[in-house]
GUTIVO-20340 format. One record per residue (C-alpha): x, y, z. Coordinates in steps of 0.02 Angstrom, whole numbers. Each point is the difference from the previous one (the first is absolute). Layout:
BEGIN
xx=X, yy=Y, zz=Z
...
This chain:
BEGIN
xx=2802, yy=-1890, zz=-9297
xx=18, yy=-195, zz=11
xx=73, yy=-75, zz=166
xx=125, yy=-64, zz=-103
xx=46, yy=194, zz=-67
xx=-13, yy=54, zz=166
xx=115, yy=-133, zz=90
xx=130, yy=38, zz=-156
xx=-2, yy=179, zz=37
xx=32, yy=-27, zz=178
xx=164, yy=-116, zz=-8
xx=58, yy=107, zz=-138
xx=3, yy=142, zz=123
xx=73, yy=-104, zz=138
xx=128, yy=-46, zz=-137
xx=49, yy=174, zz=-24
xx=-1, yy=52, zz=151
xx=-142, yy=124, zz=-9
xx=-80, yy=-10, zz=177
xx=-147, yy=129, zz=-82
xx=-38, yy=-109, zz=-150
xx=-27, yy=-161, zz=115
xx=-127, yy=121, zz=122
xx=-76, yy=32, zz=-162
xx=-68, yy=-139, zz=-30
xx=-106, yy=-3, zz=162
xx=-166, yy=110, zz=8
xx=33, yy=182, zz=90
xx=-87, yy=-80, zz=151
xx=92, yy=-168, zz=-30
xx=71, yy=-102, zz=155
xx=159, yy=-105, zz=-22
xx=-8, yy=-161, zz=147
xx=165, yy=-75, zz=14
xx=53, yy=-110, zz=150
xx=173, yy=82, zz=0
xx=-78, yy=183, zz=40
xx=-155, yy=85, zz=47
xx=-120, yy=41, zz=-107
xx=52, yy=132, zz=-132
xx=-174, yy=119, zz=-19
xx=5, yy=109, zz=-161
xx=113, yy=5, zz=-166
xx=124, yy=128, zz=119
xx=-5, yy=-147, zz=145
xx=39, yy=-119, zz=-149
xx=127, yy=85, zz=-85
xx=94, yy=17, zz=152
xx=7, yy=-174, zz=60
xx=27, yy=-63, zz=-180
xx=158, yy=132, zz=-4
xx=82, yy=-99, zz=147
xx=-41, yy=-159, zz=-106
xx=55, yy=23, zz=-178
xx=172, yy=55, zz=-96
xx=162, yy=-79, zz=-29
xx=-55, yy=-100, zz=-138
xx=-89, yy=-138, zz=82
xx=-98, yy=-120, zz=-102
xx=-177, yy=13, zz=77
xx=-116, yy=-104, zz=-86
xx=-197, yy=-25, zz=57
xx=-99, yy=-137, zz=-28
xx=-210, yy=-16, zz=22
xx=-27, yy=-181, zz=49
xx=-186, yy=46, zz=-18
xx=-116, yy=163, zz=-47
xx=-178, yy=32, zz=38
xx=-4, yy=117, zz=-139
């Protein structure tokens, strides 16, 4: 998967509201650092901070200023 594919899968699930589809995207080990929360360890950890996050039909877009990939 591309980052690109990747990074569209993971607003389209913030888009829709599916908290499980954005944890998806991270490895089952994954850790999710955000300076709002502490860090979410694991897709369950992920989903349920992303669940708190997403819904109501906000417009979350995502933008990679620069990849090492």
């Amino acid at each position: 998967m591309t980052v690109q594919a990747l990074c569209d899968a993971f607003v389209a699930a913030c888009r829709a509201g599916v908290a499980d589809g954005c944890a998806a995207t991270f490895t089952a080990d994954g850790i999710m650092y955000c300076a709002f929360v502490p860090p979410a360890v694991g897709r369950a950890a992920i989903a349920a901070t992303h669940a708190g996050w997403i819904g109501g039909g906000q417009n979350k877009t995502l933008t990679i200023r620069r990849s090492a990939c």
